[in-house]
C-alpha positions as protocol buffer text, in pm:
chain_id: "A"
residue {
  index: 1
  type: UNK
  ca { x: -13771 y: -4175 z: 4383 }
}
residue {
  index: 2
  type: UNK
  ca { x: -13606 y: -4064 z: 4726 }
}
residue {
  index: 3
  type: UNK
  ca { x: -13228 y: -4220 z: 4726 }
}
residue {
  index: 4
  type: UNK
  ca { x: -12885 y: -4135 z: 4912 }
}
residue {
  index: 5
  type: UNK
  ca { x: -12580 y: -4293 z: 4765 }
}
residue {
  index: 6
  type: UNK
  ca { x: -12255 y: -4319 z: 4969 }
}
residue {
  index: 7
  type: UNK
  ca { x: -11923 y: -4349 z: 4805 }
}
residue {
  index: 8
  type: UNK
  ca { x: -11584 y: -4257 z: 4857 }
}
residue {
  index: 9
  type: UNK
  ca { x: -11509 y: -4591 z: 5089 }
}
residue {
  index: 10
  type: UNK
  ca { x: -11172 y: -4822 z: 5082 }
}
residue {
  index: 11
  type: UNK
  ca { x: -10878 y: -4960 z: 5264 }
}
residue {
  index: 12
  type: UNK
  ca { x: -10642 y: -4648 z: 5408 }
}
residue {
  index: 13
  type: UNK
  ca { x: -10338 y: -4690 z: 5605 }
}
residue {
  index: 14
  type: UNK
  ca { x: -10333 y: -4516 z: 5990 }
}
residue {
  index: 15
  type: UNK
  ca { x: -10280 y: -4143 z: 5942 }
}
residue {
  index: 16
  type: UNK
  ca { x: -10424 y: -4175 z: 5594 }
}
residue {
  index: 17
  type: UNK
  ca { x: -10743 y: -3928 z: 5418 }
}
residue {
  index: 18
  type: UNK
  ca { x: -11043 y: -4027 z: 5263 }
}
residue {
  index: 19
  type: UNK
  ca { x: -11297 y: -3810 z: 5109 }
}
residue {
  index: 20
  type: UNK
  ca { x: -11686 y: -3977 z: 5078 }
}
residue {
  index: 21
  type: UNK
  ca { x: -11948 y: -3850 z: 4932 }
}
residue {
  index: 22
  type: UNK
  ca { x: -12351 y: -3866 z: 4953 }
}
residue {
  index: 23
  type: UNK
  ca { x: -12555 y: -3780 z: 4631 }
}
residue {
  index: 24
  type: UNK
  ca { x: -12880 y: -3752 z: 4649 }
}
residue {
  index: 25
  type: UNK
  ca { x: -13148 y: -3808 z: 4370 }
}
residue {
  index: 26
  type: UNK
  ca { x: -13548 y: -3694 z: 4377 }
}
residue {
  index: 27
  type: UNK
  ca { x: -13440 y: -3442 z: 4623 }
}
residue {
  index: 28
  type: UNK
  ca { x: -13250 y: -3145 z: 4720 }
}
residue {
  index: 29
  type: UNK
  ca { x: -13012 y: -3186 z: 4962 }
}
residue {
  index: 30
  type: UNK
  ca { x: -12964 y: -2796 z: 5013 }
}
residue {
  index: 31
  type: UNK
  ca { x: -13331 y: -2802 z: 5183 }
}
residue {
  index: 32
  type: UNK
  ca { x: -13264 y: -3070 z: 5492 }
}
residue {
  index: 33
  type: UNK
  ca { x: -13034 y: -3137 z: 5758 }
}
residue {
  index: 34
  type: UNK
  ca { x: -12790 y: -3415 z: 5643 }
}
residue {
  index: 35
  type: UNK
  ca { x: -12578 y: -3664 z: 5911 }
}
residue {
  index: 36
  type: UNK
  ca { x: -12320 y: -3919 z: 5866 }
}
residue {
  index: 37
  type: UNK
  ca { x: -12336 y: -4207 z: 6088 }
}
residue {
  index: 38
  type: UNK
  ca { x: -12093 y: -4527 z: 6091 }
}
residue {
  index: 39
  type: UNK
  ca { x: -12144 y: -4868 z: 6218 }
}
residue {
  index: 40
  type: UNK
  ca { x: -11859 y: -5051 z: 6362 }
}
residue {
  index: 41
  type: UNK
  ca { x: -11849 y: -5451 z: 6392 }
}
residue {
  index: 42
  type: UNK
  ca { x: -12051 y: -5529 z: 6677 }
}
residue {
  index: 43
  type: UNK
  ca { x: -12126 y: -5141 z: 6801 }
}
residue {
  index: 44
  type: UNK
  ca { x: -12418 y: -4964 z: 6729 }
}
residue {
  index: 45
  type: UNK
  ca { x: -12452 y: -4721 z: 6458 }
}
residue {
  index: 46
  type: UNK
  ca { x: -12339 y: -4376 z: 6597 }
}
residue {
  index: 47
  type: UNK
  ca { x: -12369 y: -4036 z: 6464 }
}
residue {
  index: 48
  type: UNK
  ca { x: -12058 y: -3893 z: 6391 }
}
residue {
  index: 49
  type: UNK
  ca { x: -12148 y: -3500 z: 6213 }
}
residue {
  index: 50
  type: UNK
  ca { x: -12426 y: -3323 z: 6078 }
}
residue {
  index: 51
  type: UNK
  ca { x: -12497 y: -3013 z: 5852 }
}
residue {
  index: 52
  type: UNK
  ca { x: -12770 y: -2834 z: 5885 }
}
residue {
  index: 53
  type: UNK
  ca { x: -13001 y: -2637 z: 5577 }
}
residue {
  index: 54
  type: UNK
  ca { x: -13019 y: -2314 z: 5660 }
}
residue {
  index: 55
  type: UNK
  ca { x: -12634 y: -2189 z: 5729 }
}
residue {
  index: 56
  type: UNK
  ca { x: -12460 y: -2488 z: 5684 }
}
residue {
  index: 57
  type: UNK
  ca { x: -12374 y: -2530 z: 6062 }
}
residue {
  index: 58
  type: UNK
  ca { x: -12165 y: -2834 z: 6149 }
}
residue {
  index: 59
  type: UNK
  ca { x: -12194 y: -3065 z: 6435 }
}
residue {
  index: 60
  type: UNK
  ca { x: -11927 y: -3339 z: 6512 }
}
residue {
  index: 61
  type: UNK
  ca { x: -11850 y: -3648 z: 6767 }
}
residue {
  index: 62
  type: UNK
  ca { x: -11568 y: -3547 z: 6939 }
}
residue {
  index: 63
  type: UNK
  ca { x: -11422 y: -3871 z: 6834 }
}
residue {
  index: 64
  type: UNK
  ca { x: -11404 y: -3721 z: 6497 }
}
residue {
  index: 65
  type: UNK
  ca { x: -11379 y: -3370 z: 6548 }
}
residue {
  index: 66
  type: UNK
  ca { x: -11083 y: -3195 z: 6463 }
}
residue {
  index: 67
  type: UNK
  ca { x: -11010 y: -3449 z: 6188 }
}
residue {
  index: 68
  type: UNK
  ca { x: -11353 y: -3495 z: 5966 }
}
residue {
  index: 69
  type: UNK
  ca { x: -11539 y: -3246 z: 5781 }
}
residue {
  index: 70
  type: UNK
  ca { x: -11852 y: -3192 z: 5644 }
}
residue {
  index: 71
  type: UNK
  ca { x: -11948 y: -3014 z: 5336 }
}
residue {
  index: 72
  type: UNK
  ca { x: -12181 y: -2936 z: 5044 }
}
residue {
  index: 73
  type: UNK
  ca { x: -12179 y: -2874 z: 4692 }
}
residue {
  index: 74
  type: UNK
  ca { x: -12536 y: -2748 z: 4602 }
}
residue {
  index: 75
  type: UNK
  ca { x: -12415 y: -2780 z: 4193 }
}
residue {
  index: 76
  type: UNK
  ca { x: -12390 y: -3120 z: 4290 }
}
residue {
  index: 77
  type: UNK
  ca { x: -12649 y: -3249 z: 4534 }
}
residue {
  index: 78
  type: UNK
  ca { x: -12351 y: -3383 z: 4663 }
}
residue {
  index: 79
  type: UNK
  ca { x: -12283 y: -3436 z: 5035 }
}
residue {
  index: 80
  type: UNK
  ca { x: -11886 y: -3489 z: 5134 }
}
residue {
  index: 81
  type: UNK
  ca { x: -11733 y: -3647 z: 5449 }
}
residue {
  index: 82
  type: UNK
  ca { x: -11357 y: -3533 z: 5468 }
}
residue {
  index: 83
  type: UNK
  ca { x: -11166 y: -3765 z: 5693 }
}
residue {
  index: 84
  type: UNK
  ca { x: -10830 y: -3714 z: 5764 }
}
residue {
  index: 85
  type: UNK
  ca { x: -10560 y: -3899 z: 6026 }
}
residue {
  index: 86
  type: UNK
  ca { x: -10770 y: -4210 z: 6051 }
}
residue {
  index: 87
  type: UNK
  ca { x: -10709 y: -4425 z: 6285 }
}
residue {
  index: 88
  type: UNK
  ca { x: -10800 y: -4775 z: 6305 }
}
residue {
  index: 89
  type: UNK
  ca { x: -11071 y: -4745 z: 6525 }
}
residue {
  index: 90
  type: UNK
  ca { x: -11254 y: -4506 z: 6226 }
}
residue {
  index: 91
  type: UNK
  ca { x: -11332 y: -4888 z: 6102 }
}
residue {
  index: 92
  type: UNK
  ca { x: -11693 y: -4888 z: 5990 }
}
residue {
  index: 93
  type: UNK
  ca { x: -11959 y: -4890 z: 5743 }
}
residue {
  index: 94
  type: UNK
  ca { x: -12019 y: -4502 z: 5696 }
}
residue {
  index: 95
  type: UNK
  ca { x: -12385 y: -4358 z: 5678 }
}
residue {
  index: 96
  type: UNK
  ca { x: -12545 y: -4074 z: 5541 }
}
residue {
  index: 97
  type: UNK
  ca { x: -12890 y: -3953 z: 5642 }
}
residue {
  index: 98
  type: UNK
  ca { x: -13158 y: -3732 z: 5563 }
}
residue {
  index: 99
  type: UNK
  ca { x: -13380 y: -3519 z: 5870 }
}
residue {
  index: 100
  type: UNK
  ca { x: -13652 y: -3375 z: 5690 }
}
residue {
  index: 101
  type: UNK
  ca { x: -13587 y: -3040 z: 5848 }
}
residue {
  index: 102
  type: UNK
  ca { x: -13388 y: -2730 z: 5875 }
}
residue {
  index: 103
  type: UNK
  ca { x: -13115 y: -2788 z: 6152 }
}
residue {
  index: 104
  type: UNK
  ca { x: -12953 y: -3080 z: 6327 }
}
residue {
  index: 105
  type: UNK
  ca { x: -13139 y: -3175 z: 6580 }
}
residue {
  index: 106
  type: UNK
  ca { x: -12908 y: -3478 z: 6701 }
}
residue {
  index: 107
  type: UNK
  ca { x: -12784 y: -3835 z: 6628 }
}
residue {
  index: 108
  type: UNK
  ca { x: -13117 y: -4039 z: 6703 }
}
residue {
  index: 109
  type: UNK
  ca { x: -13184 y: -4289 z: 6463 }
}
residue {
  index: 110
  type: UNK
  ca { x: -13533 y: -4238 z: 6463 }
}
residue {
  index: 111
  type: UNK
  ca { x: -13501 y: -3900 z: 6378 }
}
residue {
  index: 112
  type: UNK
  ca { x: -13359 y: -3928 z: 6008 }
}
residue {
  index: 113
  type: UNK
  ca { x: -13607 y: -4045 z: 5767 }
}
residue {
  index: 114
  type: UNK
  ca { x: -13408 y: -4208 z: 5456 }
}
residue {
  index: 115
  type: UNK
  ca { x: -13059 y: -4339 z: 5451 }
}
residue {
  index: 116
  type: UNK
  ca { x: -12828 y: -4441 z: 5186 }
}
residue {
  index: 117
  type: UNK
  ca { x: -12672 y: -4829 z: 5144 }
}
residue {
  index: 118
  type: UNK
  ca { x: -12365 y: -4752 z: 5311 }
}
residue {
  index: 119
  type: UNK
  ca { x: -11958 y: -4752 z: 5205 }
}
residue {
  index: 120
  type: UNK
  ca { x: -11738 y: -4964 z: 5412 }
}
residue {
  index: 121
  type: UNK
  ca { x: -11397 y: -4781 z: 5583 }
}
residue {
  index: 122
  type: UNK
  ca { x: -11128 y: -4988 z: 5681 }
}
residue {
  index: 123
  type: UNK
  ca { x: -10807 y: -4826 z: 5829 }
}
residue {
  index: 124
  type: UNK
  ca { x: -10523 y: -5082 z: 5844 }
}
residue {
  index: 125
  type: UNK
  ca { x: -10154 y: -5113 z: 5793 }
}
């Protein structure tokens, strides 16, 4: 069975780190293109950064960029989201995705074909 499992989420002060992670099981992660998304309150789920299969090329929002990270840990089958100096507006229920294919192709929705259950992200003081 196919399944993506976020964790890693919590309550962080402004200016604070979080590291989540997305393990995947029936699969191998090393094969696919994998994307974080998040979903604020009352926003639509955005993509936010995106490593691709082949040489691990990163992609990120640029309202992220400079502060998260994506990496991988083949041992693992282990996705990780690095997140550092978050800011309150980083406030969401955090995705990861799988695109059945070799590179990021971009943050459509449509696009990714299994998700994980989410991990909620609250930055407040």
């Amino acid at each position: 069975q196919l399944q993506l499992v976020e964790s890693g989420g919590g309550l962080v002060q402004p200016g604070g780190s979080l590291r989540l992670s997305c393990a995947a099981s029936g699969f191998i992660l090393d094969y696919y293109a994998i994307a974080w998304f998040r979903e604020a309150p009352g926003k639509e789920r955005e993509g936010i950064s995106c490593i691709s299969s082949d040489d691990g090329s990163t992609d990120y929002a640029d309202s992220v960029k400079g502060r998260f990270t994506t990496s991988r840990d083949s041992a693992k089958n282990t996705v990780y989201l690095q997140m550092n100096s978050l800011k309150p507006e980083d406030t969401a229920v955090y995705y990861c995705a799988v695109e059945y294919g070799v590179y990021c192709s971009g943050y459509e929705i449509d696009a990714y074909d299994d998700w994980g259950q989410g991990t909620q992200v609250t930055v407040s003081s």
